[in-house]
LODOTOR-221798 format. One record per atom (N, C-alpha, C, CB): x negated, y negated, z negated; residue in one letter. Coordinates in steps of 0.05 Angstrom, whole numbers, plus 5000, padded with zeros to 4 digits. Glycine has a CB too. Layout:
REM residues N
XYZA ...
END
This chain:
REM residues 423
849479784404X 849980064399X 850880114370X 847580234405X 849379974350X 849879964321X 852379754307X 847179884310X 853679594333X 854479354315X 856979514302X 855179024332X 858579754312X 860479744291X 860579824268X 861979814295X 857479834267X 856980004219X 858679704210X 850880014192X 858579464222X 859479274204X 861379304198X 859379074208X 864479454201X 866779504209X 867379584188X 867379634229X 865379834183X 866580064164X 865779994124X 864680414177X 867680044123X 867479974096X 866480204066X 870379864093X 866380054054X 864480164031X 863980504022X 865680024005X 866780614021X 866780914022X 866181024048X 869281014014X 865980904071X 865181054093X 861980964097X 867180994119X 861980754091X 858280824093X 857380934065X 856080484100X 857580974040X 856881174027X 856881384035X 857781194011X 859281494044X 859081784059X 856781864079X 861581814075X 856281714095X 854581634115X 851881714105X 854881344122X 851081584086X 848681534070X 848081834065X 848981324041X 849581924046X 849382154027X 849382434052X 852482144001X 850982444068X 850182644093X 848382584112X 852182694109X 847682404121X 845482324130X 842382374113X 846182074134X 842482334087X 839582444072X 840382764077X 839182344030X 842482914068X 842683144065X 841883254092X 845083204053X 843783174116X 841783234144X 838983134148X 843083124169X 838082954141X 834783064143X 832483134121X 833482874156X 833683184092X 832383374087X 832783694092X 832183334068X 835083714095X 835583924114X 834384024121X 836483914129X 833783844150X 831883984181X 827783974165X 832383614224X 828283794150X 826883734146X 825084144125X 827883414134X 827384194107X 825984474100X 826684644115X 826384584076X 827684704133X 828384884153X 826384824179X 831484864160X 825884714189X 824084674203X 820884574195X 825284534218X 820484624171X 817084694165X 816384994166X 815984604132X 818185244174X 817385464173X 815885424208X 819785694165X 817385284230X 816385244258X 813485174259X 818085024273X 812885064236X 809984974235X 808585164216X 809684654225X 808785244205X 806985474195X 807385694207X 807085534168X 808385834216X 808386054234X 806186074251X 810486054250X 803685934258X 801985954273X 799485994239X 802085654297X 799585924224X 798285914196X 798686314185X 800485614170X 801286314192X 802586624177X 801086824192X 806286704182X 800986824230X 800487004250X 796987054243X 801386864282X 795486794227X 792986814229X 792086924207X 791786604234X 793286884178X 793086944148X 793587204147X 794886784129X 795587284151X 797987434143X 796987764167X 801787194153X 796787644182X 796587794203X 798687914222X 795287964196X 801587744210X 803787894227X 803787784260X 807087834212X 806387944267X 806687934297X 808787634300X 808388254309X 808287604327X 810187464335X 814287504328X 809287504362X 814387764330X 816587844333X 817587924301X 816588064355X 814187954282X 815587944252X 816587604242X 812888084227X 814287454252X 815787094255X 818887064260X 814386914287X 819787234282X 821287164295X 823487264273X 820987234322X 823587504262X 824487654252X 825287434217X 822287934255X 822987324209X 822887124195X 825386934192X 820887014204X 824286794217X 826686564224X 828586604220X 827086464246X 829786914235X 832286964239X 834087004215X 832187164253X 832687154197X 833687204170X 834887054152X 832087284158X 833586724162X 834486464149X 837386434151X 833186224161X 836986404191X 838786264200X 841186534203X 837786094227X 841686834199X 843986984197X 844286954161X 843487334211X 843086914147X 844586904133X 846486524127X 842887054111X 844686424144X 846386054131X 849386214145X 844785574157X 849686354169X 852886334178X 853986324156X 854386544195X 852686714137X 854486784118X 855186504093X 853187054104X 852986444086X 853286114077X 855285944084X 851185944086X 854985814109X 857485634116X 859685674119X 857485534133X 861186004125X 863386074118X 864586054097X 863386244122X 862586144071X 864086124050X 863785834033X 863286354034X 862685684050X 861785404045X 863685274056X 859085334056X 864685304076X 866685154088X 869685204069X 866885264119X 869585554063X 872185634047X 872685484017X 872085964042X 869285414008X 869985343987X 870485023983X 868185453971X 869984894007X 870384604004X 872884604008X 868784404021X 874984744024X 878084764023X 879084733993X 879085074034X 877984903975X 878384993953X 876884863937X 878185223953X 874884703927X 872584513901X 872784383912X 869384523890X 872784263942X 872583973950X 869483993963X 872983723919X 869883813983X 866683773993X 864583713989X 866383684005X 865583463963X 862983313957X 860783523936X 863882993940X 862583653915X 862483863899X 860384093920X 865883963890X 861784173938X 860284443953X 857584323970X 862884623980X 857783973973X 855583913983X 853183923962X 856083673997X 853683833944X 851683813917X 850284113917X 853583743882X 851684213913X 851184603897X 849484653933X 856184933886X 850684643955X 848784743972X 845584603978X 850284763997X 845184363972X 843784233973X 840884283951X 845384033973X 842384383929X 840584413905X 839284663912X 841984413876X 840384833917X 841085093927X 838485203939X 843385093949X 838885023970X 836985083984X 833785003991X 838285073999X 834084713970X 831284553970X 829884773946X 831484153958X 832284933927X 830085013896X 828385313925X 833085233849X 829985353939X 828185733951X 826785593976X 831086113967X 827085453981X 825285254010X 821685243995X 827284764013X 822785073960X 820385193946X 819585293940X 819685193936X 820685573926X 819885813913X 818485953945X 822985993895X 819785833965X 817286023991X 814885883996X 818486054026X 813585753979X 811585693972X 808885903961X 812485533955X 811086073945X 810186183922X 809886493939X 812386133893X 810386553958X 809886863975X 807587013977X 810186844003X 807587203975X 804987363969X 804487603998X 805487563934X 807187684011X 808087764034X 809987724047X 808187924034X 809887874068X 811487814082X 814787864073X 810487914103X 814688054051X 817388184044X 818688024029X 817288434029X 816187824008X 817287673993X 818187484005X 816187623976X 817187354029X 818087134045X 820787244056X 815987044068X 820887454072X 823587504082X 825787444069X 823987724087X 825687534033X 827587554015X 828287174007X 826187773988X 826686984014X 826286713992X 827586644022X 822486543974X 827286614046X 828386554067X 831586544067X 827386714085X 831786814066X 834086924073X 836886784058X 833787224065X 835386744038X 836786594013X 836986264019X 834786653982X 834986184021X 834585974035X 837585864046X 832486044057X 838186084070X 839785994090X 841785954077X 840086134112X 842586114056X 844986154038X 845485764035X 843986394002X 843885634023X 845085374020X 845685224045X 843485224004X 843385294062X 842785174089X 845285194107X 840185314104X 847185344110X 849185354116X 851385294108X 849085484120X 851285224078X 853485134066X 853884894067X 853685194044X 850984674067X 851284434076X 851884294094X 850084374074X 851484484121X 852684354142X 855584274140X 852384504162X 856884564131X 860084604126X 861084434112X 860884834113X 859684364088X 860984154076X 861783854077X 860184164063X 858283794088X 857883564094X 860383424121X 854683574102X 859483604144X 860683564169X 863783524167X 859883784186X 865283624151X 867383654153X 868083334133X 868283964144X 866583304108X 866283054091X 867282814109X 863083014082X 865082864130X 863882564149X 866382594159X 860882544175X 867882754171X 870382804185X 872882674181X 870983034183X 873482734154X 876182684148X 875182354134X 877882954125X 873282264133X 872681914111X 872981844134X 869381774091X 871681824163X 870981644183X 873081584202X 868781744197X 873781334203X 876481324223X 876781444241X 877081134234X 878581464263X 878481614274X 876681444298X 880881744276X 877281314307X 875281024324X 873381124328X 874380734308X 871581064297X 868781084296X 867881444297X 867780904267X 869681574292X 868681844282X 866081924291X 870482044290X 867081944322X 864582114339X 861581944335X 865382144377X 862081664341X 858181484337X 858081594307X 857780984337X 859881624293X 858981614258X 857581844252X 861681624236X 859382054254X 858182264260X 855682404271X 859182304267X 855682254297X 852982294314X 850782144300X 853182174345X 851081854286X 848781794281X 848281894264X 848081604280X 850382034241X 848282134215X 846482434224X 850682214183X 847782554245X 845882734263X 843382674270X 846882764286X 842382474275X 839482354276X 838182354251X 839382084286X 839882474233X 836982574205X 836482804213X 837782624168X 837682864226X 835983184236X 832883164252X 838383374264X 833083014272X 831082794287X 828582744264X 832982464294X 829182574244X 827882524223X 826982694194X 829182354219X 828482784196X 827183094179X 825483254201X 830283354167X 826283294218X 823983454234X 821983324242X 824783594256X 821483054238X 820182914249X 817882924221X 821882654260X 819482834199X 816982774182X 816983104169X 817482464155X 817383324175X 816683634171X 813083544198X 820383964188X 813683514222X 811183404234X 808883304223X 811683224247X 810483064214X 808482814207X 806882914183X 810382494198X 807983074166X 807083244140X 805283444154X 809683394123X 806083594166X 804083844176X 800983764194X 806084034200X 802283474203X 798883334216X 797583254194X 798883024237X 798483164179X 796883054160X 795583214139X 798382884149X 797783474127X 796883664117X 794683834124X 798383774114X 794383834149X 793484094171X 790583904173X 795984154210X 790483714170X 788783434180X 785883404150X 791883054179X 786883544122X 785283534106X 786183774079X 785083224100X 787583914081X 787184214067X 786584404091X 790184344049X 785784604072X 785884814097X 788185054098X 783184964096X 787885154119X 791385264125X 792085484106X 791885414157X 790185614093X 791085814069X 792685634051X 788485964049X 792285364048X 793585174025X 795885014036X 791484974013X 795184974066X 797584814084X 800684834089X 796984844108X 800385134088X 803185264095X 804385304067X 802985584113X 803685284047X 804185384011X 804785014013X 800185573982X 803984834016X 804084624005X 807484434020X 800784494011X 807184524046X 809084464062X 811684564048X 808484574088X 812384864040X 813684984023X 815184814005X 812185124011X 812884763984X 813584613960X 814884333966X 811084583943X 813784193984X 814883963992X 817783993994X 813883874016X 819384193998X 821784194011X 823284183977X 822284504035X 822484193957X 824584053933X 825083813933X 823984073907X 824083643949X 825383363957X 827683393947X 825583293988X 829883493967X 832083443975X 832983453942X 833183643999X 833083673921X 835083683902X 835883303883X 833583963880X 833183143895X 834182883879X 836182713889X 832182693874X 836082853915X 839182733934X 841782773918X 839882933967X 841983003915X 845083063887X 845082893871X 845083343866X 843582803854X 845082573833X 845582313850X 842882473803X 844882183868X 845182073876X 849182073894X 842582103884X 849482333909X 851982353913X 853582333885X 852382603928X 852982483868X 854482493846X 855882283839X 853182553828X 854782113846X 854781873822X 856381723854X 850581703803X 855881663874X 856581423891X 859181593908X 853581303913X 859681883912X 860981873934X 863182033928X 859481953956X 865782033935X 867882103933X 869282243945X 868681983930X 870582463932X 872382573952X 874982473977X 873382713935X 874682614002X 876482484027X 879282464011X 876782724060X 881682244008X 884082163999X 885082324016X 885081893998X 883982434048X 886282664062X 887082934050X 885182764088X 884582964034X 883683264021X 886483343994X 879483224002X 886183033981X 887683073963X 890782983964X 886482973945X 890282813989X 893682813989X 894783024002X 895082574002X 893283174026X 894083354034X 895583674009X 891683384053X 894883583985X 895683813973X 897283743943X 893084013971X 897083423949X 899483333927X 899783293898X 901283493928X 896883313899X 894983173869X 892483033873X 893683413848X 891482993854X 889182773849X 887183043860X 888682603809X 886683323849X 885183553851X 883483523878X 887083813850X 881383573883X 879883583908X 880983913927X 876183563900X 882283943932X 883884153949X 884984123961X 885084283944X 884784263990X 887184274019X 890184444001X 885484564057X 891584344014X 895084544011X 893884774021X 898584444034X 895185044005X 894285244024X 891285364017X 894285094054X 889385224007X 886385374005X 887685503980X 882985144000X 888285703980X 888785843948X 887586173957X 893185833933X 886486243934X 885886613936X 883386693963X 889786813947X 883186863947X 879186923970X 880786944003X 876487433961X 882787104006X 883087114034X 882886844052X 885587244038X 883986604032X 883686454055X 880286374072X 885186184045X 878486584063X 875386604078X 876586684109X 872786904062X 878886824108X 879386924127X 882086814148X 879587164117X 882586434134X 884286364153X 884086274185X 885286204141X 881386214192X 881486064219X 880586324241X 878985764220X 882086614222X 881586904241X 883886984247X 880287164228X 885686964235X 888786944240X 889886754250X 890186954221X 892486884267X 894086644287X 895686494271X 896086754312X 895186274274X 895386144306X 892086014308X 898385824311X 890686134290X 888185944294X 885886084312X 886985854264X 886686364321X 883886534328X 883586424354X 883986904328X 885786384367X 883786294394X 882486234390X 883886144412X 883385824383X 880785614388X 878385734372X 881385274376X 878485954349X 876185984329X 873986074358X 876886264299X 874686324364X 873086524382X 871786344404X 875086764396X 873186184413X 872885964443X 870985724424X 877185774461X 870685654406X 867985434392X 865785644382X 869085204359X 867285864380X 864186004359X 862886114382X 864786304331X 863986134408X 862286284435X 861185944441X 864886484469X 861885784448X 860685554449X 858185454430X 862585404446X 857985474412X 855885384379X 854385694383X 858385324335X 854485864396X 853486114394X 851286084417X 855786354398X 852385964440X 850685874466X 848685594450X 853485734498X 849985384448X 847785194442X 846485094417X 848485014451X 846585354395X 844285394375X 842585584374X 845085424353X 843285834400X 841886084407X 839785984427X 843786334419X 840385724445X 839185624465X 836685474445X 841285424484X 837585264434X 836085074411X 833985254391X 838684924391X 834885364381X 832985574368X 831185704382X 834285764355X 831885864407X 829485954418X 828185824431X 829586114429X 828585564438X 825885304449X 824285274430X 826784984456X 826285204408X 824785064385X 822985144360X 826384964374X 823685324351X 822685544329X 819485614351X 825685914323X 818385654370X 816085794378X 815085594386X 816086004397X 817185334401X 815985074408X 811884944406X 817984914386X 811685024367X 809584974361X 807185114369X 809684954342X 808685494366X 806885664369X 805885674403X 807985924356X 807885504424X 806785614450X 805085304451X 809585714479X 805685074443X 802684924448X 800584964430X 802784624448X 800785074413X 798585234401X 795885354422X 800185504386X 797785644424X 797185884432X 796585934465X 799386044422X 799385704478X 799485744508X 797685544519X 802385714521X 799085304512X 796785014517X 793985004497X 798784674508X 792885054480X 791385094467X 791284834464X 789685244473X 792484714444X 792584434426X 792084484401X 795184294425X 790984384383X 789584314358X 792084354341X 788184014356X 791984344320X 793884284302X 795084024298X 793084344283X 792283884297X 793883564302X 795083524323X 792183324302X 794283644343X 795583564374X 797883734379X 793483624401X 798383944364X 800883994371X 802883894344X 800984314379X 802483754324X 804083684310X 804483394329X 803083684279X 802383214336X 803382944362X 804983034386X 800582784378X 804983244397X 805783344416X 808583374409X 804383564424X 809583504390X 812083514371X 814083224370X 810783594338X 812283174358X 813182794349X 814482614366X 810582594344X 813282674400X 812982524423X 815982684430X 809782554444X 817382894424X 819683084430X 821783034420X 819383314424X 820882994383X 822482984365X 823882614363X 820783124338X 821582374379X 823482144383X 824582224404X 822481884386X 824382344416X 826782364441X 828982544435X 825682494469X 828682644409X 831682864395X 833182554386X 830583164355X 831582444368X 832882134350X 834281914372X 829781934332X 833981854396X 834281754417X 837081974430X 831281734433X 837082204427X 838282404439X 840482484427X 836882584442X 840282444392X 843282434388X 843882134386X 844282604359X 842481924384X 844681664380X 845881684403X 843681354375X 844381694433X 845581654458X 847781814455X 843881724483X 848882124448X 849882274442X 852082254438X 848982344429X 852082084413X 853681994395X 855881774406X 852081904373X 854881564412X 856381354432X 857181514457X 854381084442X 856181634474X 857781744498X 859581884489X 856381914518X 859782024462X 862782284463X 864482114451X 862682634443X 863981854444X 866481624437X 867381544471X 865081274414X 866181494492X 865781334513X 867081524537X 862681254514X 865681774545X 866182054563X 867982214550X 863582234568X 867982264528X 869182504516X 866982734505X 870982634539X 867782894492X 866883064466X 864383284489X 870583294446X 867383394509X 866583624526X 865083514546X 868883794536X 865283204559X 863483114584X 860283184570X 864082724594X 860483044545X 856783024538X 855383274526X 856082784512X 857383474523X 856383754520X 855083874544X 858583924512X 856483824570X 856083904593X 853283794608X 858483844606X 852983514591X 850783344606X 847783444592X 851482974600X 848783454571X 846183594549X 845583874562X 847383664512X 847384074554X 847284394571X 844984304607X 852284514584X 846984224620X 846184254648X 842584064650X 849184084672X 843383894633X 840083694633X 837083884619X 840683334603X 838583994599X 836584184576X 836084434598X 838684324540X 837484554616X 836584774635X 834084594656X 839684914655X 834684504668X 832784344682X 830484254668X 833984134691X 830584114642X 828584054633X 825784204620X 829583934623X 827284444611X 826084644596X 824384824617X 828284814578X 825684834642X 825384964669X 821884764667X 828584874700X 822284524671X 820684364681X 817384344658X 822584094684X 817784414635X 816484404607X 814784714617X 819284414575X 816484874619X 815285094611X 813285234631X 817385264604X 814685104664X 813585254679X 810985074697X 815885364696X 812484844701X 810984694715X 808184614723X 811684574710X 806384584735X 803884604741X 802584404731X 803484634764X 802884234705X 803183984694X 800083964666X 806883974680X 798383844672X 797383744651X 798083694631X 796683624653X 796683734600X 797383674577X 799183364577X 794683684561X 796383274595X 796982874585X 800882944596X 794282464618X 800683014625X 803782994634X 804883084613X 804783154659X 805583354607X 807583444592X 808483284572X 807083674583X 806983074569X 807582874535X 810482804542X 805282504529X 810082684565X 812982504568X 815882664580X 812282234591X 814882944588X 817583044590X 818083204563X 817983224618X 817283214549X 817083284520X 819083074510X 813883274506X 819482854515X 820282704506X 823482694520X 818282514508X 823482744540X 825482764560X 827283004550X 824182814589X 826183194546X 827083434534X 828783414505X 824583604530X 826683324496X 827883264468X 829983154465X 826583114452X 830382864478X 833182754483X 835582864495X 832982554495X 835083024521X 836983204532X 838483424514X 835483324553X 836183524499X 836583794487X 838683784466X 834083914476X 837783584446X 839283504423X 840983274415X 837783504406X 841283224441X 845483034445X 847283194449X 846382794474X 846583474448X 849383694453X 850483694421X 848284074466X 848883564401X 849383684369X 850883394363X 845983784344X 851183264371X 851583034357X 855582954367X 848582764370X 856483044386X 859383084378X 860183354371X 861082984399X 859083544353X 860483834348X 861783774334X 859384074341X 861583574306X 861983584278X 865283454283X 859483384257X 865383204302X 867583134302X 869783314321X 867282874308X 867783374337X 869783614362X 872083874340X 866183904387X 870484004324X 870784194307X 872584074284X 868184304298X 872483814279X 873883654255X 876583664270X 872483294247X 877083524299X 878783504302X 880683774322X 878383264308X 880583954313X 881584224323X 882784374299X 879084414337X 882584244278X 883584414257X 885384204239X 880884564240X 886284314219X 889084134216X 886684204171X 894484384230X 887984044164X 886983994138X 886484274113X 889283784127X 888084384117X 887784694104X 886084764108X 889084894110X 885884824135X 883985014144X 881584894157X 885085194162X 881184614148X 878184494170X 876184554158X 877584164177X 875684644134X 872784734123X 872585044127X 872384664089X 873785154132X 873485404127X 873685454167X 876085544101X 875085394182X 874985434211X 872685264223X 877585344225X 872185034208X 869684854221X 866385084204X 869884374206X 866485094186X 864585274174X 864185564183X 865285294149X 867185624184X 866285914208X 865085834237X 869586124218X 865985794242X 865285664273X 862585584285X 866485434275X 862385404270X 858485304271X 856685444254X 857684974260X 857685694235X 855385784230X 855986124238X 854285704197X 858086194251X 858486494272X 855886394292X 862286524295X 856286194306X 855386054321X 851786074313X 857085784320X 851485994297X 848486024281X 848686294276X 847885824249X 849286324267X 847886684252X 848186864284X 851186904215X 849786834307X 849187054331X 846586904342X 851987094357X 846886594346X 845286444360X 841386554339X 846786024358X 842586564315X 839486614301X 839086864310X 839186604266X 839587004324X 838087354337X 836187214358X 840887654360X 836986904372X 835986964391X 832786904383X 837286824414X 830986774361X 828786734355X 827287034358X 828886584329X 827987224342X 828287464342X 827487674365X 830487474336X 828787594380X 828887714411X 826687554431X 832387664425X 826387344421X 824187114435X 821387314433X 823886754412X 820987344395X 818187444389X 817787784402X 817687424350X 820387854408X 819988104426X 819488084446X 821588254430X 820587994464X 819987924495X 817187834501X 821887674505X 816287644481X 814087464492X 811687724493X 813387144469X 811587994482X 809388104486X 810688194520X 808588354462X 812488284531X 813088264552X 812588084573X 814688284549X 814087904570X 814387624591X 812087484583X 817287414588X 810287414572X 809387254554X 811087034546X 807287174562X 810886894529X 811886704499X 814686454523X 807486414475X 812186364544X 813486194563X 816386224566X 812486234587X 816486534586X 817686784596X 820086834571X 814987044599X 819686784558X 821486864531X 823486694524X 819886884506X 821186484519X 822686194501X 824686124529X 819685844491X 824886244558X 825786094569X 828386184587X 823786004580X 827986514586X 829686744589X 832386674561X 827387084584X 831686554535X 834086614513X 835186334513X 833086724479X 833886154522X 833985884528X 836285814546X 831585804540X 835385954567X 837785874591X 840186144589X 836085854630X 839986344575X 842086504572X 844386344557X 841186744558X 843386184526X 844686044509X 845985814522X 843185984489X 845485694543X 846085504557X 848085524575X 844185444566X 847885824586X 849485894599X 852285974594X 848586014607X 852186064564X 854886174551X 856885904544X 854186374520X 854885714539X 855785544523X 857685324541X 853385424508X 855785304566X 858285264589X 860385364595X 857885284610X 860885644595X 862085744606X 864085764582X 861085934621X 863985764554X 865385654529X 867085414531X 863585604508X 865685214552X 866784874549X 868984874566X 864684604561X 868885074586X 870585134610X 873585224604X 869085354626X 874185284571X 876985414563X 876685334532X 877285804570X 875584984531X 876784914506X 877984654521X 874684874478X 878784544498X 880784264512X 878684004496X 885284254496X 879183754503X 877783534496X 879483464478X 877183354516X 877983324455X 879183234437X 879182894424X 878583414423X 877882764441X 876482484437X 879082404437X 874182334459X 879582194412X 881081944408X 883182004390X 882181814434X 883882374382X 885982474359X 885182434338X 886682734359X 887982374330X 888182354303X 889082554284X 889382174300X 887782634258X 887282774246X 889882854227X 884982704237X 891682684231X 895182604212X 896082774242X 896882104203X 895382724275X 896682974279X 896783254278X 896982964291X 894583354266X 894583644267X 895683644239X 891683824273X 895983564221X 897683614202X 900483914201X 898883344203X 901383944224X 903684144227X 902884354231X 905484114245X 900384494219X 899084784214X 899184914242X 900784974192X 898484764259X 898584824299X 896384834301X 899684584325X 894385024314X 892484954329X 892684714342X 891985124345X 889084564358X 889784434378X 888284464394X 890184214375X 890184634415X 889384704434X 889584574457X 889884894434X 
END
């Protein structure tokens, strides 16, 4: 599955390296709020639906983030906009350490997302234009499994934390952990280089697309000829991060609260999910080189309805649920692991940071209401009832999104060159 890293040569596995840490420290501070949210509801005394309200705030503002994150890697170059989002978002990941309410948390969040969204944009599009076209999609996909691994050791941290402080100190400490990430930047600095497409595309040494010049271009992949495909991926990334978020974000709080598991046991319970995310994008990753981009979107979507069906409702003992936890996990999160190249290759060089950055984080910032709407419902439906109503809604759009885009497995990136959509 791994033998063709031997292939790729020195600037493409740097690249590799350097987005791959940045995706899992990433998930890694973005997903320790999933685990204190059961710490906040007990301390704090808020509601479910102020949690929810929480989350959301992150993830609407990363869109606004990755838009102008994407616009500005057109324009500074990627490696540049990857550094600055990276620092960005590990310094307020920590400063929400430091919260005294809930207002102040809303505000250190919100901000948060601001980098959290810019990194995707940058990075993703990075991995895009270095990685042949061959390898793109496994390359891609596997550096997606730091997401796997940042959320994994956000877990492995919260059992252990949760395991010998106590939770007034647990959720503050988890916080702070998340300045990790800023020692990742010198590290790019120094090893990784801007894409040769970036700069030949505009006819100097300068890290710039032809064409990224003046603020409007925030606003090129909204204008024709590019708004179709924009509207037809951002209803797609709108379905399967609105789906993903509302499993996942309460995930902890319903074996908490619903299954009544420990803290340690629902941080193992997690773990047993989250190798089946790491398993779920490599598999991921090799099938949208193998099927195509749009087959393994479809297999993830239609597998993640069934499975979540089966998780949430089923008449199943703790011990059972371990292993479709695991089942889930893998189903759920191989839909993420060809977007980066799907979205890379739909846009022509001008405009791929700024249409791939709009796109996956429109996509995030509508998809982030749905956490939001989860912590409302669940006093309704209960939490189950919730997580599973926004779950299969997101799932549902996101099909019906795959149904009026075109496949893109095996293009090459020298052909969109002629400022065409590819539609």
């Amino acid at each position: 599955m791994l033998a063709w890293l031997k292939d790729l040569n020195q600037t493409e596995r740097r690249t590799m390296a350097a987005c791959f840490g940045g995706w899992t420290l990433d998930a890694l501070d973005v997903q320790i709020f999933s685990f204190v949210i059961p710490s906040l509801l007990a301390l704090w005394g808020i509601t479910t639906a102020e949690a929810g309200i929480l989350a959301t705030s992150t993830l609407v503002v990363s869109a606004i983030g990755g838009w102008l994150g994407g616009a500005a890697s057109d324009r500074f170059g990627r490696v540049r906009v990857l550094q600055v989002t990276i620092l960005w978002y590990a310094v307020f990941t920590f400063l929400c350490g430091f919260a005294q309410d809930f207002n102040q948390l809303f505000v250190l969040k919100a901000l948060q997302g601001l980098g959290f969204g810019g990194e995707w944009a940058a990075g993703a599009v990075l991995m895009g234009e270095v990685i042949r076209d061959k390898y793109r999609g496994r390359a891609v996909g596997l550096v997606q499994t730091g997401w796997a691994v940042g959320w994994g050791a956000a877990a492995l941290l919260f059992t252990l934390l949760s395991a010998n402080l106590p939770d007034a100190l647990t959720w503050r400490v988890m916080f702070w952990i998340g300045l990790a990430p800023a020692a990742l930047v010198f590290w790019i600095r120094r090893f990784v280089d801007e894409p040769t497409i970036l700069t030949h595309a505009n006819g100097t040494t300068q890290p710039r697309a032809a064409g990224a010049t003046g603020w409007l271009h925030i606003f090129a992949a909204l204008r024709p000829p590019y708004l179709s495909i924009t509207w037809r991926v951002s209803m797609m990334v709108t379905g399967a991060q609105g789906a993903s978020y509302a499993l996942t974000i309460f995930l902890p709080t319903y074996l908490k609260t619903v299954r009544h598991l420990t803290s340690v046991g629902t941080g193992s319970y997690l773990m047993v999910l989250i190798l089946g995310a790491f398993f779920g994008f490599l598999s991921g990753a090799v099938l949208s080189d193998v099927i195509g981009r749009k087959s393994t979107f479809m297999v993830s979507a239609i597998g993640s309805i069934v499975l979540m069906v089966v998780y949430l409702f089923a008449p199943l003992s703790n011990n059972l649920i371990l292993p479709v936890g695991f089942l889930l996990g893998f189903i759920n999160l191989m839909m993420f692991s060809p977007m980066g190249p799907f979205m890379t290759e739909l846009y022509p060089t001008a405009v791929r940071g700024v249409g791939q950055g709009f796109c996956y984080n429109a996509g995030r910032g509508i998809g982030a209401i749905f956490p939001a709407l989860v912590g409302f419902l669940a006093a309704r439906l209960g939490l189950a009832g919730a997580i599973a109503t926004f779950t299969l809604g997101g799932l549902l759009l996101m099909i019906l999104a795959l149904l009026l885009l075109p496949e893109t497995k095996g293009r090459s990136l020298a052909s969109l060159e002629a400022e065409q959509p590819a539609e």
